[in-house]
C-alpha positions in Angstrom: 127.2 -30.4 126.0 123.2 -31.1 126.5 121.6 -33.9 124.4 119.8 -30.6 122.7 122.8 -29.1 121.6 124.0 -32.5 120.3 120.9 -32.9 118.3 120.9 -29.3 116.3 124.3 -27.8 116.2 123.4 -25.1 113.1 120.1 -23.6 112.9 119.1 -21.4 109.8 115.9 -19.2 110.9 114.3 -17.2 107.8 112.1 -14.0 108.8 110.1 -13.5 105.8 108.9 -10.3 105.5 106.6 -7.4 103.1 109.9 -5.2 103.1 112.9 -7.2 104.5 113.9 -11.1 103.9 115.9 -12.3 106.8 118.5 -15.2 107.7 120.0 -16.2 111.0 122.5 -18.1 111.7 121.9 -20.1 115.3 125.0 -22.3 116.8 126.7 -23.9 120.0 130.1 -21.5 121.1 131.2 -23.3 124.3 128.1 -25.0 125.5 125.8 -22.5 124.6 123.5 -21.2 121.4 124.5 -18.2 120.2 123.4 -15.7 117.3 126.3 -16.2 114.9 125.1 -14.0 112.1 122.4 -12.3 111.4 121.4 -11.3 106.5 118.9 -8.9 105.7 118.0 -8.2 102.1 114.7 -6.5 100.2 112.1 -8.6 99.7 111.3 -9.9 96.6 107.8 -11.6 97.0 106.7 -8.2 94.9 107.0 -7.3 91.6 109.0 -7.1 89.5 110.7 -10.3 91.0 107.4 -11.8 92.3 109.4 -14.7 93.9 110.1 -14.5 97.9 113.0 -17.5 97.6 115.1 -14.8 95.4 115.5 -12.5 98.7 115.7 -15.7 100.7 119.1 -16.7 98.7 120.4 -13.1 98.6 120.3 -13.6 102.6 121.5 -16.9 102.8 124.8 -15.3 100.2 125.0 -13.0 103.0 125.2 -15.5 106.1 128.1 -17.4 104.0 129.8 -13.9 103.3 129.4 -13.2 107.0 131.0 -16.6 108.6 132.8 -17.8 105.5 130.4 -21.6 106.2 129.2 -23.1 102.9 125.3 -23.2 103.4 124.6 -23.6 99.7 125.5 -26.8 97.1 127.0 -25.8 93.2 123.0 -25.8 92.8 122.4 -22.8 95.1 120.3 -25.4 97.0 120.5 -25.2 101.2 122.4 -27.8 102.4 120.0 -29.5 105.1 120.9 -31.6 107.2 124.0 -30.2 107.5 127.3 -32.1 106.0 130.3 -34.1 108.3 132.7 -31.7 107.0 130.3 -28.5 108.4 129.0 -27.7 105.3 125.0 -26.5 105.3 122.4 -26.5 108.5 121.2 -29.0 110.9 117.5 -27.5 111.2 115.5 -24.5 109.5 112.6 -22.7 111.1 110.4 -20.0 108.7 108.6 -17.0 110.6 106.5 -15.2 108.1 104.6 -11.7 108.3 104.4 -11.6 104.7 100.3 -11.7 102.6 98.1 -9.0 102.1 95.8 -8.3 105.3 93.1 -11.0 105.7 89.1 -9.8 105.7 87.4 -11.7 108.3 84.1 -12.2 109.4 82.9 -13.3 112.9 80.2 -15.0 113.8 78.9 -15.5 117.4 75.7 -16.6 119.9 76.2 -13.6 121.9 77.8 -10.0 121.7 79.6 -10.4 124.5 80.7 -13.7 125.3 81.5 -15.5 122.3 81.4 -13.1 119.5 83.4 -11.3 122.3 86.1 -13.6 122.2 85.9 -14.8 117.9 86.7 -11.1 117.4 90.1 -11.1 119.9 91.1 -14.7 118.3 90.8 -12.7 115.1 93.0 -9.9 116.3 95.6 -12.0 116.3 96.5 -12.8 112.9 97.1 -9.6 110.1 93.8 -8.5 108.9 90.5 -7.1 110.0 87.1 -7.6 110.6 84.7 -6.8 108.2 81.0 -8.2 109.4 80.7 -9.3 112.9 77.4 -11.2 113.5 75.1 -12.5 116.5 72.2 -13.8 117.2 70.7 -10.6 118.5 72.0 -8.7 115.6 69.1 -6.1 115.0 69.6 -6.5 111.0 67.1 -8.7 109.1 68.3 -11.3 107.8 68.3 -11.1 104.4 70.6 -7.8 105.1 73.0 -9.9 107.4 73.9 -11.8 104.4 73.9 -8.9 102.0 76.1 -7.6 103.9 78.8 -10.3 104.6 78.1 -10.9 100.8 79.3 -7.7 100.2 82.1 -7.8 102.4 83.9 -10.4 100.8 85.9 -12.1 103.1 88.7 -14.4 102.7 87.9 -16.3 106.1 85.0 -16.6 108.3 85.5 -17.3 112.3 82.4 -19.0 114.4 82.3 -19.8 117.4 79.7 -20.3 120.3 78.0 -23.3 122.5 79.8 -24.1 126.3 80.6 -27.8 125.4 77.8 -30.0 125.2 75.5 -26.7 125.4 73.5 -24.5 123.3 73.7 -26.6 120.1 69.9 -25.1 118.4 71.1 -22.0 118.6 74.2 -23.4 116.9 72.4 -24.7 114.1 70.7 -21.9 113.4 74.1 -19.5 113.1 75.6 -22.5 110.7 72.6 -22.7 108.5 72.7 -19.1 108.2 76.8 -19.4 107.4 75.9 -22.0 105.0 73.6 -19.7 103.1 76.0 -17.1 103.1 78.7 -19.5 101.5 76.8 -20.9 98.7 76.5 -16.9 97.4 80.0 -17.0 96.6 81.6 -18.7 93.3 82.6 -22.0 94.3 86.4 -21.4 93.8 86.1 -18.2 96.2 84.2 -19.0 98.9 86.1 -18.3 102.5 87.2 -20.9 104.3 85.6 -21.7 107.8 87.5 -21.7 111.1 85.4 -23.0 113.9 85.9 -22.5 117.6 82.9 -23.4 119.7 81.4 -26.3 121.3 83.5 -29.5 119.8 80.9 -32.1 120.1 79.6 -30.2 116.8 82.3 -30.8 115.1 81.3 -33.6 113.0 77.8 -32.1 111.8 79.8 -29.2 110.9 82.1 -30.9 109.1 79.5 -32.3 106.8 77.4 -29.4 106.7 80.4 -26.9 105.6 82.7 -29.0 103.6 79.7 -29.2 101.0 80.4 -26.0 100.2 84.0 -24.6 101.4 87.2 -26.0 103.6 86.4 -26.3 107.0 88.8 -26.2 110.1 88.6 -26.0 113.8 90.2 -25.0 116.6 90.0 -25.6 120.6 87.0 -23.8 121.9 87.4 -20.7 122.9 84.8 -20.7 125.6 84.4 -24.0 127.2 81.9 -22.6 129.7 80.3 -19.3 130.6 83.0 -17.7 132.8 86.7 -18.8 131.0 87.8 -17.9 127.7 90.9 -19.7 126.3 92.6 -18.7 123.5 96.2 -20.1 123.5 95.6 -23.0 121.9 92.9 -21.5 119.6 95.6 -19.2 118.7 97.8 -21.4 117.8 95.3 -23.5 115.6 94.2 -20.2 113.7 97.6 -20.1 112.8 97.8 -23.3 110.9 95.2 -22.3 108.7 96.4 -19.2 107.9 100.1 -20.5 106.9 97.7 -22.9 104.8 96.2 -20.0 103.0 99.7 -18.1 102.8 101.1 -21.6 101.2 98.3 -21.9 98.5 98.8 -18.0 97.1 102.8 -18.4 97.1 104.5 -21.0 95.1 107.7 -19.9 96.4 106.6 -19.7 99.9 105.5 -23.4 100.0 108.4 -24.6 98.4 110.1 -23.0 101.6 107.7 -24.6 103.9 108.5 -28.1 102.7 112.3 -27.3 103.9 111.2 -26.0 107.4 111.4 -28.3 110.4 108.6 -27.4 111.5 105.0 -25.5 110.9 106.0 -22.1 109.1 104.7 -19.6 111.9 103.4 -15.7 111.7 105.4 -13.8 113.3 102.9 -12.6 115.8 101.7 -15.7 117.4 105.7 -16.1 117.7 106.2 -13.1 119.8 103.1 -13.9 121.5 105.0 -17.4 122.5 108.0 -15.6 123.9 106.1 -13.3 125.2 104.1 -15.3 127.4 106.9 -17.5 128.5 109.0 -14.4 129.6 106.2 -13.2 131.0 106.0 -16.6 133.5 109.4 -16.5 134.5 109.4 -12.5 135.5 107.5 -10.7 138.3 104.3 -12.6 138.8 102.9 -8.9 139.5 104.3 -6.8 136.6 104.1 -8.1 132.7 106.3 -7.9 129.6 105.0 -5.9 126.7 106.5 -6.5 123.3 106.0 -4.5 120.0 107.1 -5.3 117.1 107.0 -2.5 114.2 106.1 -4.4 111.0 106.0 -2.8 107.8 102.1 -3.8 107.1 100.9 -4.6 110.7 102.1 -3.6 114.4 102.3 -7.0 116.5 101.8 -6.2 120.3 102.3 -9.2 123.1 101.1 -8.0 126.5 101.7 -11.0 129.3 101.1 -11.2 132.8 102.2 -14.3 134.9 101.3 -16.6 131.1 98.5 -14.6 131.0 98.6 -13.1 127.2 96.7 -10.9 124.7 97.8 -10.8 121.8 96.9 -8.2 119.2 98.0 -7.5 115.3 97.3 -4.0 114.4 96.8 -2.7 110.9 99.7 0.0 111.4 103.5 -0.2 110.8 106.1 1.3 109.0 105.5 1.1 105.4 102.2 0.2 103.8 100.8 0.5 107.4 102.6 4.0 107.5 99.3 5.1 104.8 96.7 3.8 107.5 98.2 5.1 110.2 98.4 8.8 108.6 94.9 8.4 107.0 93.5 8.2 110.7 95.9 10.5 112.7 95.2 14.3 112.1 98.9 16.2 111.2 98.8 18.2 114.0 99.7 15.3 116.5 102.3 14.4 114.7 103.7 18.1 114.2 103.3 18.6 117.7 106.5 17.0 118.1 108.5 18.6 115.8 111.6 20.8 116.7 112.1 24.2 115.6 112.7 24.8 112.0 110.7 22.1 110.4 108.1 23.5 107.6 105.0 21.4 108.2 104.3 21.1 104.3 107.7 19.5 103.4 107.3 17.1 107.0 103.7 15.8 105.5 105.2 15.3 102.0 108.1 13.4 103.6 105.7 11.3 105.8 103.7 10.3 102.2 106.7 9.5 100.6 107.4 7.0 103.3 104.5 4.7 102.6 106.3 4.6 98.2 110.1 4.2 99.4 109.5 2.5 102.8 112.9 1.1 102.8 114.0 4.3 102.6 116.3 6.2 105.6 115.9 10.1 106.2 119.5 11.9 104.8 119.5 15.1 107.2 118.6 15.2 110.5 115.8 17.8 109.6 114.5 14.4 107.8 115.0 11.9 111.2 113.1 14.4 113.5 110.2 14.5 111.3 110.6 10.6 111.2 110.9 10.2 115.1 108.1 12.5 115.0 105.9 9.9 113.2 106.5 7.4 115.2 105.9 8.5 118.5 102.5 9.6 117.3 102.4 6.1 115.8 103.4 4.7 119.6 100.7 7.0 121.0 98.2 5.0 118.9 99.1 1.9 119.6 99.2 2.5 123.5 95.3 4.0 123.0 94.1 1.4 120.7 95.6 -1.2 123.5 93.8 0.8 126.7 90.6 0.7 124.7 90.5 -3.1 124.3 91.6 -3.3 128.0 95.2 -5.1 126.9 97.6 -2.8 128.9 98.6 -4.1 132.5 97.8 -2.0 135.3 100.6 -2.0 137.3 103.0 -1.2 133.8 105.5 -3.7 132.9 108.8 -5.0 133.9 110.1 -5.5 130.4 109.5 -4.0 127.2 110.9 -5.8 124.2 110.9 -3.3 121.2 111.7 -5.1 117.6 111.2 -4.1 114.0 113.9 -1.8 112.3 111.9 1.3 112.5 112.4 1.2 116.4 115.5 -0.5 116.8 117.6 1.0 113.8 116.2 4.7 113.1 118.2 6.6 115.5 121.3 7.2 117.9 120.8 5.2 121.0 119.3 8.5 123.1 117.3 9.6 120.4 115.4 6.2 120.2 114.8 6.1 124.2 113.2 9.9 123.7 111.2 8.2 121.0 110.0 5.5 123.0 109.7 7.4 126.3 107.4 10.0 124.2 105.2 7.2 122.8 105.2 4.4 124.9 104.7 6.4 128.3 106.0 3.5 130.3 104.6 3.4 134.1 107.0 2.4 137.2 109.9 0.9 136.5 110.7 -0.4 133.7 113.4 -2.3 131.3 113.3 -1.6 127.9 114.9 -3.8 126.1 116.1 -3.9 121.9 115.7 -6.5 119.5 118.5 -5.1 117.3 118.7 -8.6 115.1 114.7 -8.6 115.3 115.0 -11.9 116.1 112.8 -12.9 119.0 109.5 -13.9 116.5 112.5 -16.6 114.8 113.4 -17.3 118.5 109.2 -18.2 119.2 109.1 -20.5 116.4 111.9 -22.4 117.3 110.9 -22.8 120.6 108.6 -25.4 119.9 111.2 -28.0 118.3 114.3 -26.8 120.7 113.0 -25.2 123.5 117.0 -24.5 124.9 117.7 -22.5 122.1 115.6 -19.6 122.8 116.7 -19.7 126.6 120.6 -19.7 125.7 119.9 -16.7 123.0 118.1 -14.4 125.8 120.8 -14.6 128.1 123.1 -13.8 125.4 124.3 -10.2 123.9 122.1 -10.6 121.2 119.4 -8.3 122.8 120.5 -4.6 124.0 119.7 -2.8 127.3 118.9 0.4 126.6 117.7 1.6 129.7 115.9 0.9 133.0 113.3 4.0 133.4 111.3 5.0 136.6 108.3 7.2 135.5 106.6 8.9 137.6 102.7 9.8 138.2 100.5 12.5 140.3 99.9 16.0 140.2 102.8 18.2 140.9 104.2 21.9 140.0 106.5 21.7 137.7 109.7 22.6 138.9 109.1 20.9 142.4 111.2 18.8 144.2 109.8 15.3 142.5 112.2 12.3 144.0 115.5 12.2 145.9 117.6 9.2 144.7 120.3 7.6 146.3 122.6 5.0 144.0 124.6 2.7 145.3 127.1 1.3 143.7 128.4 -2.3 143.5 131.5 -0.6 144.8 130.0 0.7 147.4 130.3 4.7 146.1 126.4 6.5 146.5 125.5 8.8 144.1 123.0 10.9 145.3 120.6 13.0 142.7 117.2 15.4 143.1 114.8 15.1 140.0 112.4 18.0 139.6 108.8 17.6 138.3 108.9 17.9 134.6 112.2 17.4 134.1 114.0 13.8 133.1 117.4 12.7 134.7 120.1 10.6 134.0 122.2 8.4 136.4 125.3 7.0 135.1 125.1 3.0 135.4 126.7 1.3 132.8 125.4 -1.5 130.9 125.6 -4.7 132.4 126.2 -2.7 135.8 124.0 -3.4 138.6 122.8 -0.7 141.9 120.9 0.1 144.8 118.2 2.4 144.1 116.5 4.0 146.9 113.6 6.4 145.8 112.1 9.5 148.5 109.4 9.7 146.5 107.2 13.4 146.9 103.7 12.6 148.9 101.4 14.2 146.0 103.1 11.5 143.3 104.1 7.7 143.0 106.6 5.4 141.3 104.0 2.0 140.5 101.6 1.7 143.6 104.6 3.1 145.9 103.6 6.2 147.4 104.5 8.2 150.6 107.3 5.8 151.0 110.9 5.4 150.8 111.8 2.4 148.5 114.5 0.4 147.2 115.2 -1.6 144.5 118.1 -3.0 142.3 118.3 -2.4 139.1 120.6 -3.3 136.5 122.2 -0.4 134.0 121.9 0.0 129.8 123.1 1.7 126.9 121.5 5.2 128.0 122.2 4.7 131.9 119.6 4.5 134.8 116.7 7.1 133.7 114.2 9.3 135.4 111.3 10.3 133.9 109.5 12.9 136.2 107.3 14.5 133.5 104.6 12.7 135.0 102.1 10.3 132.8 100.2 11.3 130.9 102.7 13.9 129.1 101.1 17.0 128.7 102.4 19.4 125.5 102.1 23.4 125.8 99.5 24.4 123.5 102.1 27.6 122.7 104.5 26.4 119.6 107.1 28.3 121.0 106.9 27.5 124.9 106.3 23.5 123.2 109.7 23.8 120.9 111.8 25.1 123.7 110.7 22.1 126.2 111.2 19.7 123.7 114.6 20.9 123.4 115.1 21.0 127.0 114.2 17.5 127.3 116.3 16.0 124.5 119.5 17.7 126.2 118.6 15.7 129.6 118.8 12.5 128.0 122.6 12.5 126.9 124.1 9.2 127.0 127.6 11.1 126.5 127.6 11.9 130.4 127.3 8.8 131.6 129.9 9.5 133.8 130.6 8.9 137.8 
């Protein structure tokens, strides 16, 4: 056993969440960490209970329940460090998502360089920007700071200056912050991150912390050409467990318990995220989602390279936003026959009161799945438009947050995805059933073998490798030719036509040959008018072929749209995964 495994034998991570409190229970089974157990309860940061440590016990009860281990003392207190006789924990790790979204304002020299990158630094925490400033902002000046007046944030971002440059310029945009600061009642005025040139640090400090707290973090653009935001990232996140500490007794009696920093859940993922992304194929990424019930955290990652984005949609009070700015009829385009449009949008509305609530027919579940492809759709736009989605597709996609991961059978989830994410080349989707990779990106820090051991484990699920197709075809050509070999040597061999999806039988855990005679007018990645092979390993729904080409095109006909749908959900039927 590793010096590392000696050191932390137990590990309790909590998940703390708007809808769901979560505990896991982390621990060596010959040699190795493991996911032991994993306790979800409701939340109970809101009323009537108002007290986030309530849910936290309830899942704690739950872990005991589960592996029959004493975690808590006659006191209902967590036993930490853990006992000789096994009782209790060795370490605890808190990831958080919980806190109502944060208002932001920005302020930068220049639209696009550093007000550029303050505004992608605050994409990665829950909120939204509400003023964005610059020194060439066209407003006068007395109606920049009306305006951020009026806004109200709760924290203001600034950043600017290469190091050891432009520091008039910065004076100026503090002065002005300054101004802005002392408009605000003393006991609300937003604290003040800054991220530019660091041999200002000092002045700034005296000049802000006359009138609000003042922070920094590594600067974001160190010169012209390179923007950094890793370590900014990280420092942003401080502060904002800082704030999440101050409005939540509960919360920072938890945090005085945890081992190490409390961390949001997105800048979690976004650790994992990049590290998977490092040890993968240098030219293909990882792209992770997780679903949230307030906000949608997306990690995209190329060779370490990541961006890192919190979206104000999810699953329960994002579910409002999300339909506020989405018009019915893209949602109701992917509705089976038989669903009556006015019952599907007063089921949708519903879902944003009862968000822990689980559709009872499967009338219900297709109107759901309906939702959330739409919802997908969004987020993959929204991503293209900020230029966050890797050319080339990605060579994993980790999907987490119970709305993906536990809506649906197996098959119905991959149409889901497949429908909304649109994945290019092949790909490796990939379920975080436990939702546990944020927990496993906050412990990384403190035991960095954990996290490794757990992803090589059966705690994630393989649900399918998928080779999607692009180009212009007929439908109902001759799209691909596949050939899979088999570790036993047996070849299956399979035509896919355009517009339709296929299914090869390849069990999870299963590895094959896969050689692809691809049609000249289309293209698997950047592999065209070629014959390729590659191996590829099998999931929970087989090997998949998706031939509908990207983007998917819908029939504008109800009828002609109702009856392909159909068509397509009886291609993907994990039930003949048979060879």
């Amino acid at each position: 056993m590793s010096a590392v495994n000696q050191e932390a034998l137990t590990v309790l991570a909590l998940n703390l969440g708007t809808v769901h409190t979560q505990a896991l229970l982390f621990e060596v089974v010959d040699g190795a960490y493991h996911l032991i157990a994993a306790g979800t309860t409701p939340s109970t940061i809101e009323a009537p209970l108002s007290d986030i440590t309530v849910g936290v016990f309830d899942a704690i009860c739950q872990l005991q329940t589960l592996t029959g281990r004493i975690l808590l003392d006659p006191h209902n207190n967590l036993i930490l460090p853990g006992q000789v006789g096994g009782e209790g924990v060795d370490r605890m790790f808190i990831t958080y998502s919980i806190g109502k979204q944060l208002k932001i304002a920005t302020f930068g020299l220049m639209n696009d360089v550093s007000l550029l990158s303050i505004n992608k630094l605050a994409a990665t925490v829950p909120g939204r920007v509400v003023e964005s400033i610059s020194l060439n902002d066209p407003r006068p000046l007395q109606q920049q700071i009306d305006d951020t007046v009026q806004a109200y944030p709760d924290l203001i971002l600034f950043a600017g200056g290469t190091d050891r440059g432009a520091a008039r310029s910065m004076k100026k945009m503090a002065d002005l912050i300054a101004a802005i600061l002392q408009l605000f009642p003393r006991n609300e005025r937003p604290p003040v991150v800054y991220s530019g040139n660091q041999l200002l640090i000092k002045p700034f400090k005296d000049l802000f912390g006359l009138y609000s707290q003042f922070s920094t973090t590594a600067n974001i653009r160190p010169d012209m050409d390179n923007e950094f935001l890793d370590q900014a990232t990280e420092d942003l996140a401080k502060v904002v467990t800082s704030l999440r500490t101050d409005e939540n007794d509960g919360f920072k009696r938890l945090a005085l318990l945890s081992n190490d920093s409390p961390c949001p859940s997105a800048v979690a993922l976004g650790r994992m995220t990049r590290f998977l992304s490092k040890v993968g194929d240098p030219e293909k990424g990882i792209l992770s989602i997780d679903l949230g019930a307030t906000s949608t955290t997306v990690a995209s990652a190329v060779a370490g390279d990541l961006n890192l984005h919190v979206l104000p949609v999810g699953s329960a009070q994002g579910f409002a936003t999300f339909l506020k700015s989405t018009p019915f009829s893209d949602i109701a385009q992917w509705f089976p026959t038989g669903i009556n449009p006015e019952d599907a949008l007063d089921q949708l509305w519903q879902k944003t009161l009862f968000p822990a609530s689980i559709p009872m027919t499967p009338e219900g579940l297709s109107v759901e799945l309906a939702a959330y492809r739409q919802l997908l759709r969004f987020i993959m736009r929204e991503l293209a438009a900020r230029g966050s989605l890797a050319e080339n597709g990605y060579e994993t996609i980790l999907c987490s947050g119970s709305a993906l991961t536990q809506v649906a059978a197996p098959n119905q989830l991959l149409m889901m995805l497949l429908d909304g994410l649109q994945p290019k080349g092949i790909s490796t989707i990939i379920l975080d059933s436990h939702s546990i990779l944020s927990a496993l990106g906050t412990i990384a820090r403190t035991l960095p073998l954990l996290p490794v051991q757990v992803l090589e484990s059966t705690a994630f699920i393989n649900l399918a490798t998928v080779v999607s197709t692009e180009g212009l075809l007929r439908a109902g050509a001759l799209a691909l030719h596949t050939e899979l070999q088999y570790s036993d040597g047996k070849v299956l061999e399979f035509e896919v036509k355009q517009g339709s999806i296929a299914v090869l039988p390849l069990k999870s855990g299963e590895s094959a040959i896969l050689e692809l005679h691809i049609n000249h007018s289309l293209q698997v990645e950047s592999l065209a008018l070629a014959d390729t092979r590659f191996k590829v390993k099998g999931g929970l729904c087989g090997l998949v072929i998706d031939a509908r080409g990207r983007p998917i095109k819908l029939p504008m006909n109800p009828r002609i749209r109702e009856e392909l749908l159909a068509r397509w959900n009886s291609m993907l039927n994990p039930d003949e995964l048979v060879r």
